[in-house]
Structures are given as C-alpha cells and as structure tokens.
N, C-alpha and C positions, 0 to 999 in steps of 0.2 A: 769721439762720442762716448757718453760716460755708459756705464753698463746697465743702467736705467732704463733708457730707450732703446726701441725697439723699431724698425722700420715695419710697416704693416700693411700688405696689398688686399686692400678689399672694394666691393662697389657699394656705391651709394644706391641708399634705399628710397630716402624719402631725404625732403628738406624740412626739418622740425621746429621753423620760426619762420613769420614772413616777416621780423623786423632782423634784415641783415646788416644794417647799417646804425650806429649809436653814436651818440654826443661822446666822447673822449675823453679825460682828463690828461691836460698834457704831460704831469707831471706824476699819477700812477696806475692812467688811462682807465679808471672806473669810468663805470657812467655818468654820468651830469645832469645833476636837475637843471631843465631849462623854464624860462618862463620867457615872456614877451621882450624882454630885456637883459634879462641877466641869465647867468649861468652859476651853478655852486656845484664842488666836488664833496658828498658827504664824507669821502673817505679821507680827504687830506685837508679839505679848507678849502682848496686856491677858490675863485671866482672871478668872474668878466664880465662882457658883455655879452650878450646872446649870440651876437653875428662873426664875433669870432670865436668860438666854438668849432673847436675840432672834431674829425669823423672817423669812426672806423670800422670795419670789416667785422661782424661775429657771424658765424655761420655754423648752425648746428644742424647736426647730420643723423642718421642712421643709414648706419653702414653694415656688409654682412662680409665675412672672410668666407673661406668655405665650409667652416664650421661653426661659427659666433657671430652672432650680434653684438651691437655696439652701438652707443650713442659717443658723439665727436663733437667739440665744439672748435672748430677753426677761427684763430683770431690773425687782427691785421695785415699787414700790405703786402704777408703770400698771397693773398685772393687779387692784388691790381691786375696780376697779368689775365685772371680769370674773366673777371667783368672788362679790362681793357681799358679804366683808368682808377685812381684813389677812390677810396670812401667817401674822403670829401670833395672830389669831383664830382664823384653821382651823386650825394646828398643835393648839390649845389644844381645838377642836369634836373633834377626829379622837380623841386621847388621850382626852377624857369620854367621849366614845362607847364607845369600847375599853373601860373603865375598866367602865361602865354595864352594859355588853351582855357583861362578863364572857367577851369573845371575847378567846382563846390567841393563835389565828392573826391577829395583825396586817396582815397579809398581804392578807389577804379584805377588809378594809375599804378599804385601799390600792386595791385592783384595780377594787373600786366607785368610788373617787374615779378613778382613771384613766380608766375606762369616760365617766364622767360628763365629765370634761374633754374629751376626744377629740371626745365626741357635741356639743358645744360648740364646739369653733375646727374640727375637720376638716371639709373642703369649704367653709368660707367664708374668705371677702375682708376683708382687711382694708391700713388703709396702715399702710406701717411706717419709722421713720425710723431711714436706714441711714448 
C-alpha cells in the first residue's frame, strides 16, 4: 500500500445521490450519454448501442470519523457484495420490474431502492480506503 492511503473507520451519515448506479464507459468508465439507441463516451469517443451499455456502482456518501466529516464517493464492484449482485444486474432488475409492474412513474421504484440503500449503509461502520 503506497503511503498515500490511508485506511479510515468511520460511519455513514447520509446517502448523498439517489442515482447509485451509471451507464459506464468500458474503456475509461466515464459516464455515457445515452439516448434511445445509442450510447457516446464524451471523454474518449468509443460508442454503441444503447442496450449494451455497461453499469456501474457510484455511491456517495457522508461519513463522520470521530472527529471529521467527509464526503466519499465509492466506485464499482466493491459495492456487488453490498447490493448482492452487479450494477448491471440491478440496472437490468430495476427496468424488468418497471417494465412488469407496468409502472409510468419510474420514480416510485427509484425511491424504494433509495429508501432500501440508506436503511443499509446509514448509521453503520465501515473502513474505508482513502
């Protein structure tokens, strides 16, 4: 471990985004502009098709040690074991669902997965390497 980081035991405060999961770029995992069909990465070029578009994990935080605050942002597939499968599983669970349950409002589903996230990391401990 270089002498950079630092391991850092603190708890979570709050979950400071409800979009925890993002279109990917395979190749320098920015975000991706999607549209109905296609996908573009602004930061390197590549582009696809919309339906194979990759997902991944960002997860920001406020966390408190026992003396500081801190904002965190956690990326990729440390979070699988957390949610209990990939980004792009849930991305892929969240849309069937929708899809299924013939629900308009996307939204509602959304707010249940936030709900359920928060009720998960808020008020516990975890270490985090900074």
């Amino acid at each position: 471990m270089n002498s950079m980081r630092r391991l850092l035991a603190a708890s979570v405060i709050s979950v400071q985004n409800s979009c925890f999961v993002y279109p990917a770029c395979q190749n320098c995992f920015s975000r991706l502009i999607l549209d109905s069909k296609r996908f573009n990465c602004l930061k390197c070029g590549c582009t696809g098709e919309a339906k194979d578009a990759s997902y991944r994990y960002r997860l920001s935080l406020k966390i408190a040690d026992t003396n500081d605050l801190f904002d965190i942002t956690v990326f990729g597939s440390c979070l699988d074991p957390f949610f209990g499968v990939t980004a792009e599983n849930l991305q892929r669970l969240v849309q069937d669902f929708n899809q299924l349950s013939g629900e308009a409002n996307t939204d509602a589903s959304a707010g249940l997965l936030v709900q359920a996230v928060e009720t998960c990391f808020i008020g516990k401990r975890f270490i985090f390497g900074v």
